[in-house]
N, C-alpha and C positions, 0 to 999 in steps of 0.2 A: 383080797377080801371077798371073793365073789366065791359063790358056790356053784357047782357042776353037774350037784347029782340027782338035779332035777324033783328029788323033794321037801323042797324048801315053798311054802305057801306064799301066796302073795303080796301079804304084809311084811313075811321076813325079807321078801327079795327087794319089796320097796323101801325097806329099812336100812338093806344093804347098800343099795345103792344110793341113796343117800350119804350113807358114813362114807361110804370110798369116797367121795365126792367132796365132803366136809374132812377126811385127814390127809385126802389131798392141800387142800390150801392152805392145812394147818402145818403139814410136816412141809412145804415148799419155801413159804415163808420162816419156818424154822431153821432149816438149812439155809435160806439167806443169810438170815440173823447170824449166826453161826461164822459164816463167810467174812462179813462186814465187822466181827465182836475183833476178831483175828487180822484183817487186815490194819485197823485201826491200832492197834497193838503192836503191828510192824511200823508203823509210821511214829507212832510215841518212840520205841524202842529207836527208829533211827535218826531222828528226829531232835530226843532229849533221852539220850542213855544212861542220864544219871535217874529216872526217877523212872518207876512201874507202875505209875496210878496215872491211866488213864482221865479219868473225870479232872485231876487237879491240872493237867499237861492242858487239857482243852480249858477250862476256868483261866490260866493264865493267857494264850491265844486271846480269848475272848475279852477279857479286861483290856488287852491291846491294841485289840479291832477297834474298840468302844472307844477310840479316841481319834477313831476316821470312820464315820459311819457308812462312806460312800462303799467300804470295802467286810461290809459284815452280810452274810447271808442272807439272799432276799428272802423273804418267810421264816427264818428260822425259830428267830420267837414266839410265832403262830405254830409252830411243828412241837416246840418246848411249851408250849401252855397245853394245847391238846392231848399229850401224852402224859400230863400230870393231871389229869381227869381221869386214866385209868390205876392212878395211886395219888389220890387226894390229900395222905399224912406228910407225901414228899420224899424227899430222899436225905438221910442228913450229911453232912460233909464236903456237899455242894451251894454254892451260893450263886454263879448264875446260871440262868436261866439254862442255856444247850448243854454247859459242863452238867447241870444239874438231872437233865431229859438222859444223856450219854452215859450216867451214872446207874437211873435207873434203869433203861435199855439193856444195861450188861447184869444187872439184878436179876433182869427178865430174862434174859436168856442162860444165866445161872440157874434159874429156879426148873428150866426145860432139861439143863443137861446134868440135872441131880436126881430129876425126874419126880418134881415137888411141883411142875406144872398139870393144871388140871387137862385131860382130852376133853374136848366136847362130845356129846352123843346127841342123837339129833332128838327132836320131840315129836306129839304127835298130839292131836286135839282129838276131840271128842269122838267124831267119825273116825279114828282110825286113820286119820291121812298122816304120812311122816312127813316132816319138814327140817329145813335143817336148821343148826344153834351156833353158836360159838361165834357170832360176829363181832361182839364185842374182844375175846380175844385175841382173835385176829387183826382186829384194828389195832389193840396196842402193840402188836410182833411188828405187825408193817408201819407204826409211827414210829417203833422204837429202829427199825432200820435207818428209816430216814434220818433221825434223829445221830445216830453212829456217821452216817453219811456226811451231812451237815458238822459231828465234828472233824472229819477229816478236811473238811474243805477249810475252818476255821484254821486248823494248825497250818495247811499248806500257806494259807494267804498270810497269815503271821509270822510264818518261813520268809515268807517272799520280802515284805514290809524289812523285819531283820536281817534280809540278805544273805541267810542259813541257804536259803535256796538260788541256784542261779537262775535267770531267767536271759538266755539267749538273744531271745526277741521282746522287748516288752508292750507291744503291741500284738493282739489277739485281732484277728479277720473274722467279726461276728456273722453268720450266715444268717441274720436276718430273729428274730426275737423279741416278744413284746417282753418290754421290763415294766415294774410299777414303778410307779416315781413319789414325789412324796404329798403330793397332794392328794391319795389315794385313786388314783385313776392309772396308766400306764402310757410308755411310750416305746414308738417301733425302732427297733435298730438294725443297723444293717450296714454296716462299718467296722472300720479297724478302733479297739478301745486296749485301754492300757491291760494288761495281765492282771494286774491286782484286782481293777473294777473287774475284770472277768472273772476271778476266783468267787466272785460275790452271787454269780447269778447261773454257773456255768450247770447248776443243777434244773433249771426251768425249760420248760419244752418249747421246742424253737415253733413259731407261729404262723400265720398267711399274712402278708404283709397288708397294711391299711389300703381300701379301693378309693380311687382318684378320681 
């Protein structure tokens, strides 16, 4: 998207390089989305090959989880309220929370690959300064990742729980990670914990352990 021929004015080139800039992180993050809509759809597909609906495969996971809380997604229902602030009406034919974020996540990336998604183009105030737009889009391409994320991880620890999945070892060797706990505060770990409690957290970024 850049020009060469050297008569492009100042404002245009500042324009430019802005928009490269801005459908950079919008097509990056689109291609994720894209990556994650598809793997998630392998994992239904392998998973529960009787049924093609995404969103209802993760709604049952999660109704299953919900009845061992140590083993549900840490934040997920903070990733599933967040991303239904950028579609306030909801999604229908979802009732919990992540099936329901995972439903519209693949709405949203429908709507890119029919090409019914808007592009950002950047703005500019008053002086003529360009700046760039579309953060709000992007936030919901990159909650709705997450959100597809979170339900893979639901179905695998619901695999696990039902024994659909073997698990070799059932103990995981944590390298060390702050978890939250439930008194809203967190705790350091750095031990061997069961696989299932690991399915629960394994998306959180490992930590510096507590100073002594």
């Amino acid at each position: 998207m850049s020009y060469d021929d050297g008569g492009m004015c100042s404002a245009g080139l500042d324009f430019d390089a802005v928009w490269t800039e801005m459908m950079e992180e919008w097509q990056q993050h689109q291609v994720r989305l894209g990556y994650l809509r598809a793997a998630l759809e392998s994992f239904v597909r392998l998973l529960h090959p009787d049924t093609t609906e995404p969103g209802l495969t993760v709604e049952a996971a999660e109704q299953r989880l919900q009845q061992h809380p140590d083993t549900l997604p840490v934040h997920s229902h903070a990733v599933a309220d967040h991303l239904r602030t950028h579609a306030p009406d909801g999604v229908p034919g979802a009732g919990t929370p992540v099936a329901a974020a995972v439903t519209q996540a693949i709405a949203l990336h429908e709507m890119a690959v029919r090409g019914h998604a808007s592009i950002p183009e950047p703005g500019s105030d008053a002086d003529g300064k360009v700046f760039p737009t579309g953060h709000i889009g992007v936030c919901a391409v990159k909650e709705a990742s997450t959100a597809l994320l979170l339900g893979m991880q639901m179905l695998m620890a619901a695999a696990v729980k039902e024994d659909r999945v073997a698990v070799f070892d059932d103990k995981y060797l944590l390298d060390g990670m702050w978890i939250p706990d439930s008194t809203g505060g967190s705790r350091w770990v750095d031990e061997e914990m069961p696989y299932g409690e690991y399915l629960a957290v394994l998306h959180l970024q490992p930590g510096e352990p507590p100073e002594l």
